[in-house]
N, C-alpha and C positions, 0 to 999 in steps of 0.2 A: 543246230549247234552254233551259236558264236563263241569267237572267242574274246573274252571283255577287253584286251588290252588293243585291238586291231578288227572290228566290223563299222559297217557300214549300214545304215537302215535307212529309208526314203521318212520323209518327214511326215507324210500324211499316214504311213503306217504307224510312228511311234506316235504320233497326236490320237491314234486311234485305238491305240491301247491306253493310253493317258502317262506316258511319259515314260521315266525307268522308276523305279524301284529305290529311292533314296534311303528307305527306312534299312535296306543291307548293307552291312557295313563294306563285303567285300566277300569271302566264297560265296558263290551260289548267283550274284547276280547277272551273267551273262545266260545261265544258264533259265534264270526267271525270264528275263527278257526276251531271249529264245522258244519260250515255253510259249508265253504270251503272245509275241507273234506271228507265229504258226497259227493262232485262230483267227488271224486279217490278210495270211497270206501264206506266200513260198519263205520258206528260209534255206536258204543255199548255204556251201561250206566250198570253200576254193583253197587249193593251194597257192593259187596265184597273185595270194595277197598275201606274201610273205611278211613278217616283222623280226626285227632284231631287239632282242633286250637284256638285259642282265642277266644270271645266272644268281642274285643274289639269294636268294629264297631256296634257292636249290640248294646250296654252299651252306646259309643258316641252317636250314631244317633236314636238308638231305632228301635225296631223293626218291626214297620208298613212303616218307614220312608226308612230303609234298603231295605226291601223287594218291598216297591214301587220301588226304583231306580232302582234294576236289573231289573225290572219285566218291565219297560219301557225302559231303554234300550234293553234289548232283544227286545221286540217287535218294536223298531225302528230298531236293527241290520236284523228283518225278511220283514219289509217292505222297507227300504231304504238302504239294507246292511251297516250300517254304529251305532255305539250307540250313544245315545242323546246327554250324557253327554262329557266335553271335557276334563272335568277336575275332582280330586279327593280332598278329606280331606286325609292327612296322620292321620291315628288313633292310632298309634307307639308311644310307652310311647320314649321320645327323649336317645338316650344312654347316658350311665354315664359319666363324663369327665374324665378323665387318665393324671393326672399335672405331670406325669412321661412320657408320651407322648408328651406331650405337650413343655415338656422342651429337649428332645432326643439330640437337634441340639447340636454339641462342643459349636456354640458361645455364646447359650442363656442360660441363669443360669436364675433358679427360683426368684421369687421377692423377698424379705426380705420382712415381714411385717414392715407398719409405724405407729408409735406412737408418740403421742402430746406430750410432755414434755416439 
């Protein structure tokens, strides 16, 4: 079992499965990757590689609703190597916009505000 936000894999074992799994968008691939290489080697599961992360996804989808999707993708990655789902929600609060970024270019200069008068 990995868990995709926080493992660790030696290089010559992931060279030897031929890398991750790009084509998933997002459930199901820690648990491909886990699946895969379990036939090059050990796969361990530690508590002692704790990680700290948001709760965002929990907050958006709730938490019986969360837990169902991984818990069926896995079980479809164990039966048909492959997760259910195809696709994700981004749950990422959107980044702030940068009007000094945005204007960087020599040719673009910021807008003046317009006013009725």
């Amino acid at each position: 079992m990995l868990q995709g936000g926080n493992h660790a894999v030696r290089r010559s074992a992931l060279e030897r499965i031929g890398g991750y799994n790009t084509a998933i968008a997002f459930h199901g691939e820690d648990t491909v990757t886990a699946f895969r290489l379990m036939r090059v080697g050990v796969v361990k599961f530690s508590f002692r590689l704790p990680i700290f992360t948001s709760g965002r996804r929990l907050r958006k989808e709730g938490v019986l609703r969360t837990a169902w999707t991984y818990a069926l993708n896995s079980i479809f990655v164990i039966l048909y190597g492959r997760p259910r789902a195809r696709a994700y929600t981004d749950v990422r609060d959107p980044p702030a916009r940068n009007r000094e970024a945005d204007c960087a270019d020599e040719d673009s200069q910021p807008l003046a505000p317009m006013h009725k008068g």
